[in-house]
C-alpha positions in Angstrom: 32.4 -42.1 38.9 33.1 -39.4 41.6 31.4 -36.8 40.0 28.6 -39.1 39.5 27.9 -39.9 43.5 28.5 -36.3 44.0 25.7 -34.8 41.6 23.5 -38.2 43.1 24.5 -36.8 46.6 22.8 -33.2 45.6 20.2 -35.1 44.1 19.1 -36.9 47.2 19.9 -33.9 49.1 17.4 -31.9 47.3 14.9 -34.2 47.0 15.0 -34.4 51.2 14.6 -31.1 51.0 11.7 -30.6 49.2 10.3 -33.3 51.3 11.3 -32.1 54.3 9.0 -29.1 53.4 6.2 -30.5 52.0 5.5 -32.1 55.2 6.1 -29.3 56.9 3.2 -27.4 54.7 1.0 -30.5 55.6 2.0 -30.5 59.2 0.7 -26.3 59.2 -2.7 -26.8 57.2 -3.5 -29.2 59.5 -2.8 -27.7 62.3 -4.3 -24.6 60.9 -7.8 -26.5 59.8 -8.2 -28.7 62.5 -6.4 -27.4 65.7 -5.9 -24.0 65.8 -6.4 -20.5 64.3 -3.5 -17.2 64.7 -5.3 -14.3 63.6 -4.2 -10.4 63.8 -6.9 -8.6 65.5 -8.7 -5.8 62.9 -10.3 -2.8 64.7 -11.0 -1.8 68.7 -14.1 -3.9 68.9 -12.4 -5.7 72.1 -10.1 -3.1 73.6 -9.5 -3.0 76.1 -9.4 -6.7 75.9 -7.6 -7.4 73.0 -6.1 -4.2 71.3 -6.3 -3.7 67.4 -3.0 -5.9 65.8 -2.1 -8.2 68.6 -2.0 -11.8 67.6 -3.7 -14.1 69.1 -4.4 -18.1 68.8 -7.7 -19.9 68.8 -8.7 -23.9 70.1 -10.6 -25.3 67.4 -10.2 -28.2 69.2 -13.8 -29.4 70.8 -15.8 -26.5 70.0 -19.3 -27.6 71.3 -22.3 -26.1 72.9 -21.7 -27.6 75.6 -18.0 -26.2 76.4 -18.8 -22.3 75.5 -19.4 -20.4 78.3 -20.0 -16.9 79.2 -17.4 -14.9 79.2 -15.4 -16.8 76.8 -13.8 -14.9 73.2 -14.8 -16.7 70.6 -13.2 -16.9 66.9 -16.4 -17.2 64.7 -17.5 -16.3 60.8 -20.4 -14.1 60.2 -23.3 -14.3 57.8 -21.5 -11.7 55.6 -18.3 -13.7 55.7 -16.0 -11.7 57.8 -14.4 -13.0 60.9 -15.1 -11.5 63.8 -13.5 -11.6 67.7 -16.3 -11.4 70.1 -17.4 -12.7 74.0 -19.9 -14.7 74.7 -22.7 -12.9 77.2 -25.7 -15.0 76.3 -26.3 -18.6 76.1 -28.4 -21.4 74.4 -31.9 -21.0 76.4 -31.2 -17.6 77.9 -33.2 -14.4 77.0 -30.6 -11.5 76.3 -32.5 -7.9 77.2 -30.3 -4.1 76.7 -32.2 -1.8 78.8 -31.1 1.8 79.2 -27.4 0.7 79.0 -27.6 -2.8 81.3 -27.5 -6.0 79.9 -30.5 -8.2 81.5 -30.1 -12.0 81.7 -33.5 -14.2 82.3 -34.6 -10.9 83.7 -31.9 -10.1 85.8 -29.0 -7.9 85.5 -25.7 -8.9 84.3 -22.6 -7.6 86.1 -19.4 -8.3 84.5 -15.8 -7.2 85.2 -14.9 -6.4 81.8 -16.8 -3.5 80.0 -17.9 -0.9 82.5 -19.4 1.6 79.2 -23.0 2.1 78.8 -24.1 -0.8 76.2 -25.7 0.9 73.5 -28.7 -1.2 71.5 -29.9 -0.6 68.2 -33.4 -1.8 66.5 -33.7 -4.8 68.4 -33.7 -4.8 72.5 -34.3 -8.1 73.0 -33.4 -12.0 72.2 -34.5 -15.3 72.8 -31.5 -18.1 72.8 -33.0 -21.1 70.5 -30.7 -24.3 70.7 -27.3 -23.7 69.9 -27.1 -19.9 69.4 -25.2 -17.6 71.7 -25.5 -13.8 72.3 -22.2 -11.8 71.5 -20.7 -8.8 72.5 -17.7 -6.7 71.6 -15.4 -5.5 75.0 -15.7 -2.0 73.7 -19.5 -1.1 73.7 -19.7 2.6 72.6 -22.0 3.7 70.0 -20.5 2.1 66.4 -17.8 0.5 67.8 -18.7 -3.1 68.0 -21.0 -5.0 65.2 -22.1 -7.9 67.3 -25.1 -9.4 68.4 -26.6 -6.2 68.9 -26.3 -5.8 64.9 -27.2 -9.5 63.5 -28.3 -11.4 66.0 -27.5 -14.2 67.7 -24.6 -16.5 66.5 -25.2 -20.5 65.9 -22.5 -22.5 66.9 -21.8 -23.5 63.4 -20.2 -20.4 62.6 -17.7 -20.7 66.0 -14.2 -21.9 65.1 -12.6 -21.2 67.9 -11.8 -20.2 71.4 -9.4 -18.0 72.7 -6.4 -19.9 74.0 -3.2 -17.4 74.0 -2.0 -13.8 72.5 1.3 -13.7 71.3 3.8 -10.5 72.2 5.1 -10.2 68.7 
């Protein structure tokens, strides 16, 4: 009878356990799909923002139109299906202009405190905003070193997932 409660007891105990961690795994994909995204950055495109490996977390919480603004670092999936870290210069409406190095907004110039570099541009020099589209720019604008805006275009706010919320120190 003893042994019997005893092997029930490691029974029960088990069976909590597996439990226990199957909610846990629930608890994560949702947070993970719904709430918020922890990615490892891949390459220089934001330094020196955001240096290549630091971790940082994304809001997917309310990502709208209407709550992106310039300036912000966005978490967002590009046509070819790679993710990509970017900040927002350009908004729905706007037209987005690189001449000789500056970036132009509505026809006049954009001064920003975080990329002092020249601002290379490629085929395309210019970009009209439609409804819900936002121009994108890496931190570090030297020649090759950011495929953003510059390289496809403008980025519908479909393909957003997140913004930046936090970088982590491990």
């Amino acid at each position: 009878m003893r042994e019997k409660r005893r092997r029930q007891k490691i029974r029960n105990n088990i069976s909590a356990f597996f439990k226990l961690a199957l909610l846990g795994i629930v608890v994560f994909l949702i947070i993970n799909t719904f709430i918020l995204a922890i990615i490892t950055v891949d390459g220089n495109s934001m330094n020196p923002t955001i240096e290549h490996g630091e971790k940082i977390a994304f809001s997917k919480l309310g990502v709208s139109s209407t709550n992106i603004e310039r300036g912000d670092i966005v978490l967002f999936k590009g046509k070819d299906n790679v993710t990509y870290v970017k900040r927002v210069i350009g908004l729905p409406g706007e037209f987005v202009e690189i001449e000789k190095g500056s970036i132009y907004i509505n026809g006049r110039k954009f001064e920003e405190d975080v990329s002092k570099e020249y601002t290379h541009h490629y085929n395309i020099t210019k970009w009209y905003l439609q409804e819900g589209e936002f121009f994108v720019l890496g931190d570090n604008r030297a020649i090759d070193d950011s495929k953003d805006s510059r390289v496809f275009g403008p980025v519908n706010i479909d393909m957003i997932e997140g913004k930046f919320l936090t970088r982590f120190g491990f």
